[in-house]
FIVOKOL-526011 format. One record per residue (C-alpha): residue in three letters; x, y, z. Coordinates in steps of 0.05 Angstrom, whole numbers. Example, Ala and Ser with C-alpha at 12.3 -4.5 7.8 and 13.67 -1.06 7.14 Angstrom:
2
@code:ALA&px:246&py:-90&pz:156
@code:SER&px:273&py:-21&pz:143
***
This chain:
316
@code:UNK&px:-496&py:-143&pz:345
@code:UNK&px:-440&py:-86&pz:342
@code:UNK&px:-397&py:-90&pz:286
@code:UNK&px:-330&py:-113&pz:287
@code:UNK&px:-275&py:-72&pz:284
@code:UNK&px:-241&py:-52&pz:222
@code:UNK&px:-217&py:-129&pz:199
@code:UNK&px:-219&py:-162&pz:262
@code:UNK&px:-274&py:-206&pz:236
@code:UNK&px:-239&py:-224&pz:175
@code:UNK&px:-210&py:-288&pz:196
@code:UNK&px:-212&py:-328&pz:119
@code:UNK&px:-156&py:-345&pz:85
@code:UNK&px:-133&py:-314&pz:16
@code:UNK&px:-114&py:-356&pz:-47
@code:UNK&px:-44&py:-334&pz:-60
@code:UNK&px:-27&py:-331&pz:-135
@code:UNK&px:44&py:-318&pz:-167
@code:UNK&px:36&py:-285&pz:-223
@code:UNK&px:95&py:-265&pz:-283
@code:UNK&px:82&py:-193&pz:-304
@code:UNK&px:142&py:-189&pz:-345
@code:UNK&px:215&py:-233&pz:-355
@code:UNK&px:233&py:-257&pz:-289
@code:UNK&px:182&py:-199&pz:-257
@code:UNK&px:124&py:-237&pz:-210
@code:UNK&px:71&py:-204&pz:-174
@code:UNK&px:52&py:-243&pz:-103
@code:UNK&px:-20&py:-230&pz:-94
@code:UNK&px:-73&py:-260&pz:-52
@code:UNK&px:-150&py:-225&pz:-55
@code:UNK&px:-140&py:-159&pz:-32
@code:UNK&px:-90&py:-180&pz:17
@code:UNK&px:-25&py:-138&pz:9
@code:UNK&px:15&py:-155&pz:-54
@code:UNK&px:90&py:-168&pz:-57
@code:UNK&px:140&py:-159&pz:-124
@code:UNK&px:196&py:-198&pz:-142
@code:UNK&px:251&py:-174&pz:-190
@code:UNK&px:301&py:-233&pz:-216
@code:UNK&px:360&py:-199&pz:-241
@code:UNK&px:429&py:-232&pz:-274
@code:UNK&px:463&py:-248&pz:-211
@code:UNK&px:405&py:-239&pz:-148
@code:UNK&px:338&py:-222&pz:-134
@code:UNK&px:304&py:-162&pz:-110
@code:UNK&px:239&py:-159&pz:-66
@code:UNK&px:190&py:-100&pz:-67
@code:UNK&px:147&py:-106&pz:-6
@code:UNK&px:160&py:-140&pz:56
@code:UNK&px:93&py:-170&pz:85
@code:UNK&px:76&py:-157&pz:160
@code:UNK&px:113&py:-212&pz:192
@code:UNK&px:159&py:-260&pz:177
@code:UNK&px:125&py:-318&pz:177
@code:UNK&px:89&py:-290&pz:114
@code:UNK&px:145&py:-273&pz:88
@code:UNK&px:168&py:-349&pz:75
@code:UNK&px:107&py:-350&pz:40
@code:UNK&px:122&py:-300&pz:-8
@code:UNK&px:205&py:-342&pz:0
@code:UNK&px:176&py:-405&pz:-21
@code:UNK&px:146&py:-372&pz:-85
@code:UNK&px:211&py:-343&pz:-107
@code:UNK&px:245&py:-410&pz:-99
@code:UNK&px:198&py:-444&pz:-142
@code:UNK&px:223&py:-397&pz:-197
@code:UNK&px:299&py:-380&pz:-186
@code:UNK&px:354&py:-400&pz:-135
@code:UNK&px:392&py:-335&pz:-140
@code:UNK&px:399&py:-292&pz:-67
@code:UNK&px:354&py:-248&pz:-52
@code:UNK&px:407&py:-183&pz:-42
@code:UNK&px:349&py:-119&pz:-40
@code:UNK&px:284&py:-113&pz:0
@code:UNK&px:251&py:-51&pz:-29
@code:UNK&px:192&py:-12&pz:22
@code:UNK&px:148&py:31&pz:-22
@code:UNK&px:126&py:59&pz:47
@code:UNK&px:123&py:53&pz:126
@code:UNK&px:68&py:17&pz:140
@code:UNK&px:66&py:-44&pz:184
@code:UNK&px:32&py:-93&pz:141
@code:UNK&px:86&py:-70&pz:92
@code:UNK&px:150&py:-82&pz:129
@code:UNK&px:146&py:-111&pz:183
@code:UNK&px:162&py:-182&pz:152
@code:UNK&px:229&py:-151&pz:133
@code:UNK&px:284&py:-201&pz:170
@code:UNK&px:262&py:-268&pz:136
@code:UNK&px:297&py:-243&pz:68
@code:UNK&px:363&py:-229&pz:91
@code:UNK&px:376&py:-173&pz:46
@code:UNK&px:432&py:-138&pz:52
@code:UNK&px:397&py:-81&pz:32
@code:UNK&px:335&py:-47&pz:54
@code:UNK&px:316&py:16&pz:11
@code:UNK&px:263&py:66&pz:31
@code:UNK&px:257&py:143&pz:9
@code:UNK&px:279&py:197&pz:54
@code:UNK&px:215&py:220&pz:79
@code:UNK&px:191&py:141&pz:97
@code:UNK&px:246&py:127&pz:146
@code:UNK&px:228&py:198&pz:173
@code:UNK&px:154&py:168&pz:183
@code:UNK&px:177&py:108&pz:215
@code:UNK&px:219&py:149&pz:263
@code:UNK&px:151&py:196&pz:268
@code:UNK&px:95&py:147&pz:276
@code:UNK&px:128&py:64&pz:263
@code:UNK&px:112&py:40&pz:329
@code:UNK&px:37&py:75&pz:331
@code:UNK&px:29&py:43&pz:263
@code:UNK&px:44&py:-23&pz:287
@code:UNK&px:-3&py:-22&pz:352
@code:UNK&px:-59&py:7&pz:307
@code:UNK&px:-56&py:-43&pz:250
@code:UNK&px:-50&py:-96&pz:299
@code:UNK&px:-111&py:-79&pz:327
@code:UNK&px:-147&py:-74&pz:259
@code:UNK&px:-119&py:-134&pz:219
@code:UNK&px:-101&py:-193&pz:266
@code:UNK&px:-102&py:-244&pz:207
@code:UNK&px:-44&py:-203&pz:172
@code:UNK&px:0&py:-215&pz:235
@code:UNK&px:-2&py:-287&pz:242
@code:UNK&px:69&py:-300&pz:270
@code:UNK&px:85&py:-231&pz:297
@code:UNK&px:122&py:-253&pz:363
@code:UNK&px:172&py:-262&pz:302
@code:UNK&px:186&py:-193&pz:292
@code:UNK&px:238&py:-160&pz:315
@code:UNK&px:215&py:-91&pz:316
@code:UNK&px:211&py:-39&pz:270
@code:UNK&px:244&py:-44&pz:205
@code:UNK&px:292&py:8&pz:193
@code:UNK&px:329&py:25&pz:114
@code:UNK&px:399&py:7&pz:109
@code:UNK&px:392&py:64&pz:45
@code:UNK&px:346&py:116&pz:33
@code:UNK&px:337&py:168&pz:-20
@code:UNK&px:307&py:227&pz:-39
@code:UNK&px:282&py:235&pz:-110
@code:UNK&px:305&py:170&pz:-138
@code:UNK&px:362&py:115&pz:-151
@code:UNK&px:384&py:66&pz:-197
@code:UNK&px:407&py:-8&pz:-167
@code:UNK&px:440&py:-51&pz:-216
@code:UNK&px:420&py:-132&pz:-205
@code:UNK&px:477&py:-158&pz:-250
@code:UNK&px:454&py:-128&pz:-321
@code:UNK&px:384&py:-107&pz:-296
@code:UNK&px:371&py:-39&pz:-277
@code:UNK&px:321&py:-25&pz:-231
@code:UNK&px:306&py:56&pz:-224
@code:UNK&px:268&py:71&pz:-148
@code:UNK&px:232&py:137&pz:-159
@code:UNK&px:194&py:185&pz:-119
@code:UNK&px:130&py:210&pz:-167
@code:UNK&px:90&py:241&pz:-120
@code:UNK&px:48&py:242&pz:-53
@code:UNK&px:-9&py:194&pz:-57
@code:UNK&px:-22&py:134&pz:-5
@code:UNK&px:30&py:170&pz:44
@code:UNK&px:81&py:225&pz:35
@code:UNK&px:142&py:173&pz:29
@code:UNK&px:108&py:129&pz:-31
@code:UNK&px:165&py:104&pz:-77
@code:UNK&px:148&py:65&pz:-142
@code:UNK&px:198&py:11&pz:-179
@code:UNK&px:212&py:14&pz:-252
@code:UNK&px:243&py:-43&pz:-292
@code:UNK&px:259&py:-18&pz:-363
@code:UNK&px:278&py:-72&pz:-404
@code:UNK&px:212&py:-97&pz:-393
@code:UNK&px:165&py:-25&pz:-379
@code:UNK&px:145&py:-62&pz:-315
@code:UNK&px:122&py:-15&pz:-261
@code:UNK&px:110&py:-36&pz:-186
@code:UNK&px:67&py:21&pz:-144
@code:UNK&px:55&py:2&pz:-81
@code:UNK&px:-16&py:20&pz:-50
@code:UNK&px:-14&py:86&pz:-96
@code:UNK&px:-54&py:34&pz:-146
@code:UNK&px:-100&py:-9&pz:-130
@code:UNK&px:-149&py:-61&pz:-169
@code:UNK&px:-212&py:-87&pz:-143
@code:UNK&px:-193&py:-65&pz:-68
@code:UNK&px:-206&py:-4&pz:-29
@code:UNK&px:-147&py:39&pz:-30
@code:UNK&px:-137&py:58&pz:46
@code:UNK&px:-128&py:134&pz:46
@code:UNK&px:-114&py:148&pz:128
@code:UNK&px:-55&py:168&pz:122
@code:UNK&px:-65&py:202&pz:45
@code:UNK&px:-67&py:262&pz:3
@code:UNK&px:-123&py:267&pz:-34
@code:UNK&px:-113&py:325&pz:-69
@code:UNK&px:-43&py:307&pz:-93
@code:UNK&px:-57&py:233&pz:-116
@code:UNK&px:-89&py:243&pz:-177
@code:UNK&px:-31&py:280&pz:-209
@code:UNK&px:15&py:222&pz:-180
@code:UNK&px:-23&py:180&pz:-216
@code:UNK&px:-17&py:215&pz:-280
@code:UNK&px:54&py:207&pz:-266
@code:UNK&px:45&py:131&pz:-258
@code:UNK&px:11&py:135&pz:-329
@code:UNK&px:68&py:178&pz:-363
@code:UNK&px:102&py:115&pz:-365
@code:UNK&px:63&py:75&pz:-402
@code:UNK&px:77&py:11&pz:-366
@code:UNK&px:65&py:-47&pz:-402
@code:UNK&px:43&py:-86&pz:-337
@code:UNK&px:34&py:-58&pz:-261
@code:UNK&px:48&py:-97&pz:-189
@code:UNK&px:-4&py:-57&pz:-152
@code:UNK&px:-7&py:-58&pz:-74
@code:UNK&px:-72&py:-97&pz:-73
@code:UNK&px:-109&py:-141&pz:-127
@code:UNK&px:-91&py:-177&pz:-186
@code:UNK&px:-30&py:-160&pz:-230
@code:UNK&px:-46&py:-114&pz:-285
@code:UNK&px:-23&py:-141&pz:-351
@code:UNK&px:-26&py:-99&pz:-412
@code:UNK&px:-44&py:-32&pz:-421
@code:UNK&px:-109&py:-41&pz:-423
@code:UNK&px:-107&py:-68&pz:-362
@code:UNK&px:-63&py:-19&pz:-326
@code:UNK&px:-100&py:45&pz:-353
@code:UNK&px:-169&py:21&pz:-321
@code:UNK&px:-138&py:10&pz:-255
@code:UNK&px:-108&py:75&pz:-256
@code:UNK&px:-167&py:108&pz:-274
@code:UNK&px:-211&py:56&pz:-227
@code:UNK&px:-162&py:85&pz:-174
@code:UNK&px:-166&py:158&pz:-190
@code:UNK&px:-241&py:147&pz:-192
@code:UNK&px:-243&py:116&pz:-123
@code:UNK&px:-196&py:182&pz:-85
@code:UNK&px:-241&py:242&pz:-120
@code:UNK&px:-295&py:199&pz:-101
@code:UNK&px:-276&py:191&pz:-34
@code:UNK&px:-257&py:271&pz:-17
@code:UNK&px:-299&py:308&pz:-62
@code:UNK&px:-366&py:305&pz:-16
@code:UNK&px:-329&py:309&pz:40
@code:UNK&px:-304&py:384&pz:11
@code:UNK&px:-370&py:395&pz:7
@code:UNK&px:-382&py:374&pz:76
@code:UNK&px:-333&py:421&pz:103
@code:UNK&px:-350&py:477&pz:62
@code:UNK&px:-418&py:484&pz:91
@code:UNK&px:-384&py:466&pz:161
@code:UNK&px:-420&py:398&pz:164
@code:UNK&px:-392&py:348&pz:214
@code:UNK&px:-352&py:284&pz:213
@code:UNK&px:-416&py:237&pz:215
@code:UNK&px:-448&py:277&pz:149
@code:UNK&px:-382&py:268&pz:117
@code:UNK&px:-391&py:199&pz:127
@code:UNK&px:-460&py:194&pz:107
@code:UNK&px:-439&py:232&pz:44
@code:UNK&px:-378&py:185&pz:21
@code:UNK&px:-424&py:122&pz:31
@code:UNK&px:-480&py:162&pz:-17
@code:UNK&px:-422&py:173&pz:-64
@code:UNK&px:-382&py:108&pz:-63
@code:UNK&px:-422&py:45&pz:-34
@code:UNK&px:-462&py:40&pz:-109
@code:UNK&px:-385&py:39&pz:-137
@code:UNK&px:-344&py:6&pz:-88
@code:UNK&px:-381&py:-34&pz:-41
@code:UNK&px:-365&py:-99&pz:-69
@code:UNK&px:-280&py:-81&pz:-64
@code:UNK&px:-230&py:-112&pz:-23
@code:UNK&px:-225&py:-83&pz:44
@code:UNK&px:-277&py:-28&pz:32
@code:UNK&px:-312&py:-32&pz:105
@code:UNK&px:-235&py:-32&pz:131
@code:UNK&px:-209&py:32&pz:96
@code:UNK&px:-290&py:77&pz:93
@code:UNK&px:-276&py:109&pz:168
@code:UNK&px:-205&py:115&pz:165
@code:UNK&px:-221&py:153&pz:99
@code:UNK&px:-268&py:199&pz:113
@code:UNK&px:-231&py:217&pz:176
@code:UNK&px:-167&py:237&pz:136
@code:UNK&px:-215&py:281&pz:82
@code:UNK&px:-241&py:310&pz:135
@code:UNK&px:-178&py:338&pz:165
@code:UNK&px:-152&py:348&pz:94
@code:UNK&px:-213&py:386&pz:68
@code:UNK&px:-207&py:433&pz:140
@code:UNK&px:-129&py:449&pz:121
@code:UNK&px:-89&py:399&pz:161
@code:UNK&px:-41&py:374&pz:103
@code:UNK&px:3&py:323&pz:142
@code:UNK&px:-41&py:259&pz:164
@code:UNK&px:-57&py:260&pz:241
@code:UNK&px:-12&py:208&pz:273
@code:UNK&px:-65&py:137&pz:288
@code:UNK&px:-57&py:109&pz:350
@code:UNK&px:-94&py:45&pz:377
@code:UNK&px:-136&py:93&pz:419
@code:UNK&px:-158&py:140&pz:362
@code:UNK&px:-182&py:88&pz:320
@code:UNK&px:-225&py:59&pz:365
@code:UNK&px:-250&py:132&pz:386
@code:UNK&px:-267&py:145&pz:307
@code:UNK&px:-302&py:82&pz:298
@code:UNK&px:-353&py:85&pz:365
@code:UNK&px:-371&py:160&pz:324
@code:UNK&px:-379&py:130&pz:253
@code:UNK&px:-403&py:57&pz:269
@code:UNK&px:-465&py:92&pz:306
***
């Protein structure tokens, strides 16, 4: 029997849990599934992390209820993604902050994004006649900005290139409470398609320069403690040289795609096998260190078409 696509065969529901990584800081989590991070401040609430549809965004609404009444007033998007944003209208924010360069993706490649994790993830999309369409910033910036919620500051920071070029990371002072988006990860694959694996290493070092007492990651549990947070980011800086270091190899002998592959499942299935979403993110991961490693430094746009294309080569 052929193998199913990416996730199209993962039809099992996820236990959600709500977790408090810090004073009136909560982590939504659920297995491997994307995460979402709430920020209570004095006078409203922030959300980092939209979900792909609305419908799961009341989920992540009815969570934030049981814990505070105050409006939400932000919606923060660490990146463009679909699975990421697309949930956007259920919050009513009144403001939607991205960086620069991840409203310039959505302009690029949003609507490609969308048909191509469609395809992959059905479960993730449960409600999506909802949507109504691409979620668009109502602020963006470039290197980084502060939002005041009442007393709380909240700084929004560019640190690097990792998961995508746009990736933007949330730091709440008061409590050294950092939420990172997919550029951390714990206990799940972290999907690389459309990443630079050269450059997220040293964005993780910056992730580690400030010594965060707990960490929202994009997948997995929250990370409380330091203990905690500096294995993930290592776990996660493991799993990237990991990933593109035999494929450089690959490509420096001028091997193909399909040895590339073979070569990352030598390197990584012993290590990884067992994470979240590992089967999901393998092809779309060896195809971007493959381009990487051969010189192409901005990600190849995915389309529906081309994902289905890479996996009839790999799957074989």
């Amino acid at each position: 029997m052929a193998k199913a696509f990416a996730s199209q065969g993962d039809l099992t529901e996820k236990t959600i849990s709500f977790t408090e990584v810090g004073d009136g800081l909560w982590a939504f989590t659920a297995e491997g599934d994307p995460n979402t991070g709430v920020i209570i401040g004095d006078e409203s609430v922030m959300i980092v992390e939209a979900q792909a549809t609305p419908r799961l965004a009341r989920m992540v609404i009815e969570k934030v209820r049981s814990v505070t009444d105050k409006p939400i007033s932000h919606l923060v998007l660490t990146h463009y993604h679909a699975v990421r944003v697309l949930g956007a209208s259920a919050y009513g924010a009144r403001e939607i902050i991205m960086s620069d360069t991840a409203r310039a993706q959505v302009a690029e490649r949003g609507q490609e994004d969308w048909d191509s994790e469609f395809g992959r993830f059905p479960r993730l999309f449960q409600g999506h006649e909802e949507i109504p369409g691409l979620t668009w910033p109502t602020t963006t910036f470039s290197d980084a900005m502060t939002v005041y919620l009442g007393n709380r500051r909240v700084d929004i920071m560019h640190v690097g290139r990792a998961h995508t070029a746009g990736d933007a990371v949330i730091w709440v002072p008061d409590q050294e409470v950092l939420f990172t988006g997919d550029i951390v990860e714990y206990h799940s694959a972290c999907y690389c398609g459309d990443g630079h694996f050269t450059d997220w290493p040293d964005t993780l070092d910056n992730v580690a320069s400030f010594e965060p007492q707990a960490i929202a990651p994009g997948r997995g549990d929250a990370l409380v403690g330091q203990a905690m947070v500096e294995a993930a980011i290592e776990n996660t800086k493991d799993f990237v040289r990991s990933t593109y270091r035999p494929v450089e190899k690959v490509v420096a002998r001028g091997g193909t795609l399909k040895e590339a592959w073979d070569a990352v499942r030598a390197e990584c299935d012993p290590k990884f096998a067992d994470y979240a979403i590992y089967e999901h993110c393998l092809p779309f991961n060896v195809a971007r260190a493959y381009d990487e490693a051969r010189g192409i430094d901005t990600p190849r746009i995915w389309t529906a078409e081309r994902d289905q294309q890479m996996w009839a080569a790999l799957q074989g």
